[in-house]
N, C-alpha and C positions, 0 to 999 in steps of 0.2 A: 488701823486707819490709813488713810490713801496718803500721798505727797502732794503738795499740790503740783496742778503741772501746771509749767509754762505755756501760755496761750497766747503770747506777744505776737506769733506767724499768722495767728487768727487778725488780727487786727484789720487786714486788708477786707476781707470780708463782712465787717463789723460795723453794718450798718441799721440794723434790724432792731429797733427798741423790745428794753424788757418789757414785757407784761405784771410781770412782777411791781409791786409799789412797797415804795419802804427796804429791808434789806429782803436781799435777794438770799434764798438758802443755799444757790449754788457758790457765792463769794466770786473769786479768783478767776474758779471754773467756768465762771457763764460766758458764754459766745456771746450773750447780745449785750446792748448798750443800754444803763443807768445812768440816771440823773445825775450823779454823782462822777459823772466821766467827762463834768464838764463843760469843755469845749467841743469835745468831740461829741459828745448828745446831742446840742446845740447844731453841728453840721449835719449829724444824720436827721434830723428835722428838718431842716433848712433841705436839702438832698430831698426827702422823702414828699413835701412840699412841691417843691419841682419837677418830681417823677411823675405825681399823681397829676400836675395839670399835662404835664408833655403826655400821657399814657390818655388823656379826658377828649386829647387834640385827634389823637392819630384814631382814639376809638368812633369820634364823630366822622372822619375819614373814611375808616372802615364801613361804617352804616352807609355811609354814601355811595362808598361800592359796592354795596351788598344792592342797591337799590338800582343800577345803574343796569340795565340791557342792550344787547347782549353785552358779555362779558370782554372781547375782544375791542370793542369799541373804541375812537378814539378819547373818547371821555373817559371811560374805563382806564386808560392807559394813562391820561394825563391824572388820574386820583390816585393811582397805585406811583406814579413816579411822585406827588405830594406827599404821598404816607414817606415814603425811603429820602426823600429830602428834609422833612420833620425830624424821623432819625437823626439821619447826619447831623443835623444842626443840634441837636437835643447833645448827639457825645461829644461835639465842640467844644462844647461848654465845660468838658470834665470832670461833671458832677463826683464822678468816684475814682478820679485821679488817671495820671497819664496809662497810655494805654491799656485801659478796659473800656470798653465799647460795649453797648447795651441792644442789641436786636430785638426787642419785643415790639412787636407791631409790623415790622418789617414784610416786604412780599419774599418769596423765596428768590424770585429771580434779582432782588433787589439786592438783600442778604449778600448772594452769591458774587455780584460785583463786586459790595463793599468789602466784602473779605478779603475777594483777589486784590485789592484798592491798599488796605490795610497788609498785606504780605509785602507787596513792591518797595511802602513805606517805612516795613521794618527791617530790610534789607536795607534801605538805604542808609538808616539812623541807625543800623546794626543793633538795632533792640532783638532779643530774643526771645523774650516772650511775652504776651499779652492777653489778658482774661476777655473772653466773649460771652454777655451773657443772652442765654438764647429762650430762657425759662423749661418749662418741661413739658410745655405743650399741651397746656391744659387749657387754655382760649382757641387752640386750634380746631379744626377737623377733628371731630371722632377723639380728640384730647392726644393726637398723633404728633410729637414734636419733630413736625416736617425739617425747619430753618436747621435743626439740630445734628439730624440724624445726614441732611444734604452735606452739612460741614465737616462731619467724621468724616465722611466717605470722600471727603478733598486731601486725606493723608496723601503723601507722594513723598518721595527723596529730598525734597527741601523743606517739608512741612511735616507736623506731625500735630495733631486736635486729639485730644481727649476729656474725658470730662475729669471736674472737679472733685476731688475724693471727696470735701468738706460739702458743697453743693452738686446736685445734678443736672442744676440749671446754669452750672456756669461750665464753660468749655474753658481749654488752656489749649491756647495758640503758642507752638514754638516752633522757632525759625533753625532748621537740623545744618 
């Protein structure tokens, strides 16, 4: 029989209700969150609640651009600058704690400011690292995670992105 392992480092990521009802067979082991965790079930409802409208807002946004011609337009520009200020205001609120930041929805050139935006700020507060989550790109184009694959490619001498061993939709920002 196995040991059980310690999962306490999971915790940060641990917002995802079990499916499971009643006892869970995985015990210890399971990543995700039981009724039985509380207080902490209770926020990841409350969190998952908030996701789903803030995700309801930026996707009505998105229809509106999708509708909007041509694409360069200035109407166009002023929907896609509402999508990326939604965001902002959405990780304000720190649904899942100081610096982790959530890009879903986001336009890439939107993304890319707020990243440079969030680098300046963690240099200043000398934070060093901070979770981006960008998903995997499966609302995207062709299910291509553009936001994601733009953010790897901003490694440099003072930054370093990678993804998340535990998720592949969450990137680690560290400040080298």
């Amino acid at each position: 029989m196995f040991a059980p392992v310690n999962t306490s480092f999971l915790r940060m990521y641990d917002t995802m209700k079990s499916l499971n009802l009643g006892d869970c067979p995985f015990g210890n082991r399971c990543r995700f969150l039981h009724k039985e965790d509380g207080p902490v079930y209770l926020k990841a409802v409350d969190i998952e609640k908030k996701k789903d409208a803030h995700s309801e807002k930026v996707q009505a946004l998105h229809t509106l651009l999708k509708k909007l011609h041509p694409e360069g337009s200035q109407e166009a520009m002023n929907v896609e600058e509402k999508i990326n200020k939604t965001v902002r205001e959405y990780n304000e609120t720190k649904p899942r704690g100081d610096h982790y930041y959530d890009l879903h929805g986001m336009t890439r050139n939107g993304a890319k400011a707020y990243i440079e935006e969030i680098v300046v700020e963690m240099k200043k507060s000398l934070v060093k690292r901070a979770s981006i989550e960008t998903g995997r790109g499966n609302h995207s184009k062709w299910n291509f995670p553009t936001i994601k694959d733009l953010l790897i490619a901003k490694n440099s001498n003072d930054i370093r992105i990678s993804c998340d061993q535990w998720n592949p939709g969450i990137l680690i920002l560290t400040i080298l």
